[in-house]
N, C-alpha and C positions, 0 to 999 in steps of 0.2 A: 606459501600456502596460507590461506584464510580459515578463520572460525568464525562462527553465529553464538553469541552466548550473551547472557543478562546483563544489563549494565550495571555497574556499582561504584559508590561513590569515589574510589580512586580515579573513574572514568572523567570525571568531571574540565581536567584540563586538556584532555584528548580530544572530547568532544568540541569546546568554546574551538580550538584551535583548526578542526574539523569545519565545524559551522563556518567559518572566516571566507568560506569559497561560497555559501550556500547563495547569498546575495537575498534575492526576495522574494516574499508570496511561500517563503516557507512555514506556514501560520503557525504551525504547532512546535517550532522550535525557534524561538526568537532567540535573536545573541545576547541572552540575559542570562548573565551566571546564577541571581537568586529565582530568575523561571524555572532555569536548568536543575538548581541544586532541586527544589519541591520536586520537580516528575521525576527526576534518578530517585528520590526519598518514596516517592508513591510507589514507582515501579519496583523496588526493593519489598514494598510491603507487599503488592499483589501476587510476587512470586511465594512469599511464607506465608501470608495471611488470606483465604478465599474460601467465597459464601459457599454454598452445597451446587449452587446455580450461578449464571454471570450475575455478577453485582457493578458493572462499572470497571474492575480492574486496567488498570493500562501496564499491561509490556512492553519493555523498552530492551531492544536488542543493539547492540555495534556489532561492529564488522573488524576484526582484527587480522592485522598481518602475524600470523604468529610465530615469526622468529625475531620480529622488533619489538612488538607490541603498540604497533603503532596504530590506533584508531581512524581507520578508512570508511567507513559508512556507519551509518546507524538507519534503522527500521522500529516499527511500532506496532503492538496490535490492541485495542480497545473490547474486552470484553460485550459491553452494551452499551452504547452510548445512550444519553440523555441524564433523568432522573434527574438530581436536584439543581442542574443546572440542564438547560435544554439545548441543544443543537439545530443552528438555524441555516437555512437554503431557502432556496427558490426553485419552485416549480414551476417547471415550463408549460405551458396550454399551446396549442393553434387550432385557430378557427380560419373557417374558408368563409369569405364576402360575395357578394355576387347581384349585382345590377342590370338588368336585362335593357334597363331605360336608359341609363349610358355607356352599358357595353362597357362595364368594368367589373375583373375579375382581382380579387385583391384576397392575399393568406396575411393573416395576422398573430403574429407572438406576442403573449403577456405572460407578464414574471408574477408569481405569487407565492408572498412571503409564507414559509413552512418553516414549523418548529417542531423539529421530534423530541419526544418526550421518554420512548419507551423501547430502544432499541433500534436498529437492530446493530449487531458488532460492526469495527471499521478495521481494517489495516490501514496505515498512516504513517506520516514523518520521516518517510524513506526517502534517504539522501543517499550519494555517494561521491567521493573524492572526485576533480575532475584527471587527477592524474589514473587513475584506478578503472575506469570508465569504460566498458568493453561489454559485448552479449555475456559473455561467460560468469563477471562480477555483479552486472545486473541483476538477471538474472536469480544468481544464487542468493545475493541479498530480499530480494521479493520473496523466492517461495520457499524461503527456509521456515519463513514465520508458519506456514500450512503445516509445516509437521511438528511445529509446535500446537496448534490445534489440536491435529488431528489423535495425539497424544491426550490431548487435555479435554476432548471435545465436550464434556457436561458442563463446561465453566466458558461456553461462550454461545451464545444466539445462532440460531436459523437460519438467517443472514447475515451478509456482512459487505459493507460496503465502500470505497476505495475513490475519496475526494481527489481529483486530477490539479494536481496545478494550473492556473489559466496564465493570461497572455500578460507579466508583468515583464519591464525590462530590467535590465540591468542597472537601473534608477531608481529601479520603485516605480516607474510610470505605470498607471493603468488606464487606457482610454474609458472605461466603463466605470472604475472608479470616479472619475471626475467627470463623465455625465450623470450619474444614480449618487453611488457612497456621498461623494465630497459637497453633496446638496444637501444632506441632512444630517451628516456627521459633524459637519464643521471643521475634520479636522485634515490633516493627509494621511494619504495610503500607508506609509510606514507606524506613523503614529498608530492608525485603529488595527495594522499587523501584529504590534509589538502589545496593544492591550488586548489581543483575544484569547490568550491565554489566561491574562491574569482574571480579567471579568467580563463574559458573556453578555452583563444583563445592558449594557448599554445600547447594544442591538435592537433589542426591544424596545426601549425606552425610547428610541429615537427614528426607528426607520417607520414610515406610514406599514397598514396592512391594506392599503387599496394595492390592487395590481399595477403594474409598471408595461406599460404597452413600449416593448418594444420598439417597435416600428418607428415612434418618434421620436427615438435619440438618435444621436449623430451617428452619421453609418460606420465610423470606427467604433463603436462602442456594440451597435451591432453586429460586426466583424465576429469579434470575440468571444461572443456569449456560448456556451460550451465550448470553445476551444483551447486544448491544451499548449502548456508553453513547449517550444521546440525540445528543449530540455527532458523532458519529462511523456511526450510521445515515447521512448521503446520500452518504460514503464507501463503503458497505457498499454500496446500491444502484447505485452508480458499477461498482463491478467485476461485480456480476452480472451487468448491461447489457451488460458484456464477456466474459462465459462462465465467470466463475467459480460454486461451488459452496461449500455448505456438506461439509467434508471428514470430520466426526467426532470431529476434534480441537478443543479449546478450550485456556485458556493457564492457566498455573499456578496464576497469584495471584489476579487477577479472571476467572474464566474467558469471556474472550469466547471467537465462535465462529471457527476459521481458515479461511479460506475456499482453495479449488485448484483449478487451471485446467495444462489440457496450456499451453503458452507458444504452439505455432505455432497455435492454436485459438482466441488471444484477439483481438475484435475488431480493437483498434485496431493491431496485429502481422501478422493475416491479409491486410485491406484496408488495407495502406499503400503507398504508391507512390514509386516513383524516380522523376525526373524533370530536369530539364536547364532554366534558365532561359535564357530567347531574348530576353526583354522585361520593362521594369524600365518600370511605370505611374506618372506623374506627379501623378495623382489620384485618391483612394482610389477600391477596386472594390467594388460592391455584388454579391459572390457568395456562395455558401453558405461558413461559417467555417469553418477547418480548422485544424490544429497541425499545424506546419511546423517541422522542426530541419533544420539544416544537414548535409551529408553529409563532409564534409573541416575537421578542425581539431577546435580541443575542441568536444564538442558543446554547441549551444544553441540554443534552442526559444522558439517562439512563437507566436500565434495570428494568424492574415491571411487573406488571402483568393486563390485559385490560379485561374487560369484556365488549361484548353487549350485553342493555340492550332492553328489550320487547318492551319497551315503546321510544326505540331510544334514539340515541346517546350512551356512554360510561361511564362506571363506572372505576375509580384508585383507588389504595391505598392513605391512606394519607403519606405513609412514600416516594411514588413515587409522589405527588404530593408537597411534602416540598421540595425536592430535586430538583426538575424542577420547582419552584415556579410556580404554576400552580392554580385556582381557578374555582370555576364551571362557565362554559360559555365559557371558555379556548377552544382552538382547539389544540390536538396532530396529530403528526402522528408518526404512529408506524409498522414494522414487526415483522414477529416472529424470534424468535433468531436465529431458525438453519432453514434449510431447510426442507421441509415435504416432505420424499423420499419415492417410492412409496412402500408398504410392498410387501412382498417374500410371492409366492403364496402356501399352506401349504395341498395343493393338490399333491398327490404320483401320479405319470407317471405309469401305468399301459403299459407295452408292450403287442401290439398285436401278438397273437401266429395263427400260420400258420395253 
């Protein structure tokens, strides 16, 4: 069985040993112990310390086996991003060309350099073991972070929105890197990965702000450009299922695509429910799975099973109420795991004959 709950500094060698599979283009968690040790220290602070409104905050969640204690995933969510340091992309344009005199038609992509200054939230840093790897772990690691929102929802933005990994290999290759980045960074892919944590402002300092037409780098480099790494495609399908979009933007280095969603409009946020436990079951329940976090205390999540009952309020398992230290009189709130898509109608189309 697994839990969703806050990282904290004991996490710190779970995590590095964790990352050791990540490989690359994981921008926000470099395999830097002193990166690491600062955001476990930040996210510590954003869970005790926050403004009336988002200030920036970053949560930082893992994914625990919890009968070893062994750190299997980690996920993250950003309050607001920007503010005193800004967040940069590229946004995509296309124009249509059109020559009547030689009979050519020609669509044109230009990249232009974007820096958000003033929001809006991001979910981020979502890794998972490759032994661990299945719909079900996926999954629950992604939208566990919504019902920590949807709990918290005055301390995060309107929007929020969800940088895809793009096309790096298992090398650190990035065909797009080394037509665009490695011509004005000067430096390699892994290098400008490992400093975009630490400082931003070299971005700026060094990439032009004329636009980047497309069209005329090498056609692997345009291959790429919004495209997610193989890896990280049933991530990308996870949030669309919950109303996200592709936004325009993609990311600097590997450009995957960033995907946005209004927050009160996302699945597992809109349909989640409060509830009151009245009845703690002795023996597991065979009902539809849902993601369940606790409503009082740090938070923490987990997948079981919810029944309502006649007489109100909710009945758990006890194996989901150990795991969420939970007792009767507890309040949870929970969704259902996947989405309830509407069924295919099993009625035959009879044609009208003349």
């Amino acid at each position: 069985m697994f839990i969703i709950r806050p990282i904290v500094q004991k996490d710190l060698e779970g995590l590095m040993k964790l990352l050791e599979k990540s490989g690359y283009g994981l921008t926000t968690l470099p395999q830097d112990p002193e990166v690491l040790k600062r955001r476990i220290r930040g996210s510590e602070r954003s869970f005790l310390h926050r403004e009336e409104g988002p200030g920036g905050e970053d949560y930082l969640f893992v994914m625990e086996e919890l009968f070893t204690g062994r750190i299997v995933g980690v996920s993250a969510i950003i309050s607001k991003i920007g503010g005193f340091q800004p967040y940069y992309f590229y946004k995509l344009e296309h124009s249509h060309h059109e020559s009547k005199i030689v009979n050519v038609k020609n669509d044109v992509t230009s990249l232009h350099f974007h820096a958000v200054h003033n929001g809006p939230a991001e979910i981020c840093s979502l890794f998972l073991h490759p032994e661990f790897r299945n719909s079900q772990n996926g999954r629950f690691l992604s939208l566990s972070r919504f019902l920590f929102i949807a709990e918290n929802r005055k301390f995060f933005e309107d929007q929020i929105i969800a940088e895809m990994r793009g096309m790096v290999n298992e090398k650190g290759h990035s065909p797009f890197w080394d037509a665009v980045g490695e011509k004005f960074f000067k430096i390699d892919f892994t290098t400008a990965d490992n400093m975009y944590m630490k400082n931003k402002r070299f971005i700026e300092e060094l990439l032009p702000k004329h636009p980047i037409m497309a069209n005329i780098l090498p056609e692997d480099a345009q291959k790429v450009i919004g495209k997610v790494n193989p890896e990280t495609e049933p991530a990308k399908r996870i949030l669309e299922q919950e109303g996200f979009k592709f936004s325009g933007l993609v990311g600097i280095f590997e450009p995957g695509p960033v995907l946005i969603a209004e927050v009160n409009e996302i699945r597992a946020i809109r349909e989640s429910t409060i509830g009151e436990i009245k009845e703690i079951a002795d023996k597991t329940m065979k009902t539809e799975e849902f993601i369940i976090s606790r409503t009082e205390g740090p938070f923490r999540c987990a997948l079981g099973s919810v029944m309502k009952l006649k007489t109100g309020g909710y009945k758990i398992s006890g194996v989901t109420a150990a795991a969420l230290k939970l007792r009767l009189g507890d309040k949870i709130r929970f969704v259902s795991f996947k989405p309830h898509l509407p069924k295919k109608s099993s009625k035959k189309t009879v044609k009208r004959q003349k």
